[in-house]
Every structure is written in structure tokens, then in C-alpha cells.
N, C-alpha and C positions, 0 to 999 in steps of 0.2 A: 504494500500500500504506500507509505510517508515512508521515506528514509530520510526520519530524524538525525541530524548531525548535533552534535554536542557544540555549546559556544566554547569559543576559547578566549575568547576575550571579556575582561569584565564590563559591566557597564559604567559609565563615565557616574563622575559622585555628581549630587545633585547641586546646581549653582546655589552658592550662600549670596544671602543680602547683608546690607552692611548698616549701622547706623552710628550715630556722631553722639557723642556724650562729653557733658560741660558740668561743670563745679559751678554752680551759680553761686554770687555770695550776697547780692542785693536785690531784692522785689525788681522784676523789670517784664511789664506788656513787652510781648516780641511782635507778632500780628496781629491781625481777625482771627485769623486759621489757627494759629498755633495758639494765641492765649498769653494768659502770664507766668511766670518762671519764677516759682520758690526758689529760697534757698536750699543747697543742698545739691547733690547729683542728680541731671534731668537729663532724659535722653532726649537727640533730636527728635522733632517731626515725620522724618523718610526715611525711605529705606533706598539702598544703592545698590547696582548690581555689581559695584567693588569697590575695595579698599579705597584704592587712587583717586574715585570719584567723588565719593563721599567726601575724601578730605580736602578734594579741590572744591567741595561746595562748603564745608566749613569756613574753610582761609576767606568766601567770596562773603558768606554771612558777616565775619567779623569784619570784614572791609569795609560792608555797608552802614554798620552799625557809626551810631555817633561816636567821637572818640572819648567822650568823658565814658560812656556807658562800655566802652570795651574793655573796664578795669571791672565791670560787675562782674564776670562772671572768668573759666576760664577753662578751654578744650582739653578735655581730657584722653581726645583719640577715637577713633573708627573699629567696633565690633563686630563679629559678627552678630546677626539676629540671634536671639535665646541667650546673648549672651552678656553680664554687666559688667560695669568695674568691677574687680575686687576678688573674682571667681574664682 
């Protein structure tokens, strides 16, 4: 009938998302969308399909931000999803 053949390859892992995590240290509105930002460890808003990406939309958020307000808070780096500081 079928002449099943065995794979020999495994299959590819499944792509990780990424997201951006910051040290907030003073009450600060970010958006509409995203809201305001306790104190404390908050993760970003998105997720990235990489590392690189993520961090190049970090660097572009803190660019945006006013310069007094870029002392509230402070990047703590690009995770994967499921996954926090500190782990």
C-alpha cells in the first residue's frame, strides 16, 4: 500500500517572541494603548519576532520619550515570551 519512510530530520523549534522589560522608578502615562507604568518591573507592550528587533524598538521608544522622563524608568533587556527578569 504506503511505503512509509521514517523522517530523518527533526523538525525546526518553534519561533520565540520577544519582549522588552524596564525598571520603572516614577509614575509615568506612556500612551492611550499602553497606559501608565508603576513602579517597579513592567514588561513592554509587544511582542517581537527577535531579539534584534525588539531592542531596536526599545532604543527608538526611549529616543522618543522626553529627556527629563528618560531618567524615570530604565531597560532592563529583551526576553523571551514566558519568560521574566530574575528567572
Amino acid at each position: 500500500m504506503l511505503d512509509l519512510q521514517e523522517r530523518t530530520t527533526k523538525p525546526a523549534a518553534p519561533a520565540k517572541l520577544w519582549r522588552n522589560w524596564y525598571r520603572v522608578h516614577k509614575r509615568m502615562a506612556v500612551t492611550k494603548r499602553v497606559g501608565v507604568w508603576r513602579p517597579g518591573v513592567t514588561r513592554g507592550p509587544d511582542l517581537f519576532p527577535s531579539k534584534e528587533i525588539a531592542e531596536q524598538h526599545a532604543l527608538d521608544f526611549i529616543a522618543h520619550c522626553f529627556p527629563h522622563a528618560r531618567n524615570w524608568f530604565d531597560y532592563m533587556g529583551a526576553l523571551p515570551e514566558g519568560e521574566a527578569p530574575g528567572e
